[in-house]
GUBALO-283639 format. One line per 10 residues: number of its first residue (from 1); their letters; for each residue x, y, z of C-alpha. Coordinates in steps of 0.25 Angstrom, whole numbers. Example, Ala and Ser with C-alpha at 12.3 -4.5 7.8 and 13.67 -1.06 7.14 Angstrom:
REM GUBALO-283639
1 = as = 49 -18 31  55 -4 29
REM end
This chain:
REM GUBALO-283639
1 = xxxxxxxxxx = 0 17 102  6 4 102  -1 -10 99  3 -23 102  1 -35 92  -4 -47 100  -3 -59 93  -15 -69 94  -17 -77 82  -30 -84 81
11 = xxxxxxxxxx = -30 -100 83  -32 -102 69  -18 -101 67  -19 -102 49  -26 -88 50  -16 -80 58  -28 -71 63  -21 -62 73  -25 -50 84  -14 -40 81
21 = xxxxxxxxxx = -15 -33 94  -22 -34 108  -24 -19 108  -33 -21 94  -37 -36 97  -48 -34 83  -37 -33 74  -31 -44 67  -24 -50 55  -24 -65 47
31 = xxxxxxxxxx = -11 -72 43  -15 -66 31  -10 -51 36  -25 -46 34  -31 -39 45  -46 -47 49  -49 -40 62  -47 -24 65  -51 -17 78  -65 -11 81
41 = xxxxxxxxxx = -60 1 78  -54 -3 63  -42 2 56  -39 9 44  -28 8 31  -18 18 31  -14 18 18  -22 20 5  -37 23 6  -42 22 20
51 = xxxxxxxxxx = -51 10 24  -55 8 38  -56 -7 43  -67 -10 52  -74 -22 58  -79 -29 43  -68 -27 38  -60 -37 28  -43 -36 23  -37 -43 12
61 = xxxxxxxxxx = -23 -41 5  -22 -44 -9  -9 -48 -17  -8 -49 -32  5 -51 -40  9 -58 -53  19 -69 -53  22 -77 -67  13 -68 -74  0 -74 -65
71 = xxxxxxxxxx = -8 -64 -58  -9 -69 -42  -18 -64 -31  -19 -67 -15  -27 -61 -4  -23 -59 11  -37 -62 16  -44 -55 29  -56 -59 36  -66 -61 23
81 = xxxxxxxxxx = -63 -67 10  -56 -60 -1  -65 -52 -10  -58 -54 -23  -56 -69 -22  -40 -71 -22  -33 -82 -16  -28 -82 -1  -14 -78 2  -9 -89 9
91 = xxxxxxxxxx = -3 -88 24  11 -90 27  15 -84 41  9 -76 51  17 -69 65  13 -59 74  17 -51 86  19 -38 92  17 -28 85  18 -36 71
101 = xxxxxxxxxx = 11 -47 64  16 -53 49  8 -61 41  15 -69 29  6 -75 16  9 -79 1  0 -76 -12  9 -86 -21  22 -82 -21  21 -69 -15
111 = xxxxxxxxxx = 22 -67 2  12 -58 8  17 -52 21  9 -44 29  16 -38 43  7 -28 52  11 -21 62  5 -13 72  9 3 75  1 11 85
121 = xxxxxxxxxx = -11 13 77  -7 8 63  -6 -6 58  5 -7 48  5 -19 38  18 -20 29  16 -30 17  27 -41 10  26 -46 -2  36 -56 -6
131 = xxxxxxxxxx = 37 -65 -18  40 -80 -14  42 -85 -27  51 -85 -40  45 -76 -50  44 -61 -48  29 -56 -44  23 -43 -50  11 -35 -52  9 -37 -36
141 = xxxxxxxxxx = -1 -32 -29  -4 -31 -13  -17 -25 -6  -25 -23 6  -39 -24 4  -51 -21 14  -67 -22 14  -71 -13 25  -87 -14 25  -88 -1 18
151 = xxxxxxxxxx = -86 4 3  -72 1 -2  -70 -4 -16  -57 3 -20  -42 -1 -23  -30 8 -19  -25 12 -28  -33 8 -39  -23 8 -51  -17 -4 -43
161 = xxxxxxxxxx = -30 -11 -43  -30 -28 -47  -44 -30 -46  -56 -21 -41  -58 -19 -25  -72 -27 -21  -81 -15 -18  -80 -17 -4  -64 -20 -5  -52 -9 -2
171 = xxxxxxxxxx = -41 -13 -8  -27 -6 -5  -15 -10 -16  -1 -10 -17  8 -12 -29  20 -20 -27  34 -22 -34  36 -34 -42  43 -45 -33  55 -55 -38
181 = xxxxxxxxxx = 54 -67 -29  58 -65 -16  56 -50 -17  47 -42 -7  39 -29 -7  30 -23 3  20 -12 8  15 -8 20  -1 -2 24  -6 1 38
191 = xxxxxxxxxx = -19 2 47  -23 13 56  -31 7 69  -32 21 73  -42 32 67  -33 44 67  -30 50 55  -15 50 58  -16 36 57  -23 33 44
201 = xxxxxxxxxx = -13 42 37  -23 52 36  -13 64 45  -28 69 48  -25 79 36  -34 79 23  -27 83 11  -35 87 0  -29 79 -13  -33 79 -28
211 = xxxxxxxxxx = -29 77 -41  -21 88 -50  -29 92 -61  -27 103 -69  -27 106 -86  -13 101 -87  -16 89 -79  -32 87 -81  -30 71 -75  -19 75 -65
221 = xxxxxxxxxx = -5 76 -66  0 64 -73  14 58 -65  14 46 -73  19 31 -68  27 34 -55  33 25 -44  34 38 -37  29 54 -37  39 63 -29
231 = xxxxxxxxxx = 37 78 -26  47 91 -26  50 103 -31  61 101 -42  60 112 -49  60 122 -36  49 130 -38  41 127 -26  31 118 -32  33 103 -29
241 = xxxxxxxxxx = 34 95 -42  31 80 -46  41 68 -51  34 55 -54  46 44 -52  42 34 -66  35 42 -73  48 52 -72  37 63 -73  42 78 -65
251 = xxxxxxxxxx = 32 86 -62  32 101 -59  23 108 -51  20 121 -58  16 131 -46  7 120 -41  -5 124 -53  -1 113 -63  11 101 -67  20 101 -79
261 = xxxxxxxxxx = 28 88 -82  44 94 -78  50 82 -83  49 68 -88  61 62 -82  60 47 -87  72 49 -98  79 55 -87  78 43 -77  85 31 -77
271 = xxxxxxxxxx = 75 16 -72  61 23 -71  55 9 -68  62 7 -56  58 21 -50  51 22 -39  51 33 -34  59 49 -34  61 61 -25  64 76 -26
281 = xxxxxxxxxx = 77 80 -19  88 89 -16  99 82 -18  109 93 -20  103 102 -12  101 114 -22  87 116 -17  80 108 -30  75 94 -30  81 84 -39
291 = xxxx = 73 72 -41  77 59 -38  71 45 -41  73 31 -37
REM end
């Protein structure tokens, strides 16, 4: 299913409200990039625990960041005020057309950049964060935030939480490398306007998922701090093992009734802190899988 984005901003040109597309003329976005309006019908998040948006819905996004060793924080703000009083990002640009719309905003020194894009079913929304001034930015934080009308009151995931979630406030947060001026990063999220499960990420499968516990590991296997977990059978014995890139922890798998630490690998690796992730491979093509890291 294709859609067409049609672009019809409202005559209040410093708002930038605009109709993403004449075949879904109830959804729209502000020059902030935060939806205000969704169709009849709703859409739901993708990614991270699922929250569907209906008619009372309200959207923020968040950014946090430290610069000069000040703590700042701005809002992307939706169609009600923001719930945990920050200050307003601040408009810089706003363009449309088909298929796409971009908007640009600033929290200090730090450029927000928001494009949507329209897929069959699924609305795609790739952020840019880029640091405008002359001192690096750390500590940064971006989320999207929702109040549905229903029950919310959680942060994904919580150990990145920066403040509490309003009892009736979803928030969704990413982590972000620090940024020397003029750097960039940047994530992408997405919306389903459909309600099949193939579009929600759901596969329409439920796979039953808990935490190991056993007497060798009565609070779950411990990995330690990771940029990275990869899976693969190193030693060959048909039970896939575990490495955990920072912590430089190998797992083996012993016949799938328990884990026993294989290895601690960090006198053995070179720059652990700029790890980011590993892999199990054959390189040589012995039939065994070397690890490799990066």
């Amino acid at each position: 299913m294709s859609v067409l984005l049609l672009l019809a901003v409202s005559s209040a040109g410093h708002s930038g409200d605009t109709r993403l597309a004449r075949e879904l003329p109830g959804l729209e976005l502000n020059a902030h990039g935060v939806l205000t309006r969704v169709p009849h019908a709703g859409l739901a998040t993708v990614d991270g625990p699922r929250v569907r948006l209906g008619q009372r819905f309200a959207e923020w996004f968040g950014v946090a960041f430290t610069e000069r060793g000040l703590r700042h924080a701005g809002v992307g703000l939706g169609s009600a005020p923001d719930w945990a009083g920050r200050a307003s990002v601040v408009p810089v640009d706003f363009a449309a057309g088909n298929g796409w719309a971009v908007a640009r905003s600033r929290s200090g020194t730090l450029e927000i950049r928001t494009e949507f894009e329209l897929e069959g079913p699924l609305l795609f929304a790739t952020v840019t964060l880029v640091n405008r001034g002359s001192e690096t930015l750390s500590g940064i934080r971006y989320s999207r935030e929702w109040r549905t009308g229903s029950a919310l009151g959680w942060t994904f995931p919580p150990d990145l939480e920066e403040r509490p979630a309003a009892p009736d406030v979803g928030c969704r947060l990413w982590m972000l490398d620090d940024l020397p001026p003029g750097a960039s990063s940047g994530l992408v999220f997405s919306y389903s306007l459909s309600p099949d499960p193939r579009f929600l990420g759901l596969g329409g499968v439920e796979v039953p998922l808990a935490l190991f516990r056993n007497a060798d590991w009565p609070s779950g296997v411990v990995l330690g701090n990771t940029n990275g977990v990869s899976f693969g059978d190193f030693d060959a014995d048909g039970w896939i093992d575990i490495f955990s890139c920072q912590s430089a922890r190998l797992l083996r798998n012993v016949q799938g009734a328990t884990w026993e630490l294989a290895a601690d690998l960090r006198g053995d690796l070179l720059s652990l802190s700029l790890c980011y992730g590993s892999s199990f491979g054959d390189f040589d093509n012995d039939g065994l899988l070397p690890r490799l890291h990066s």
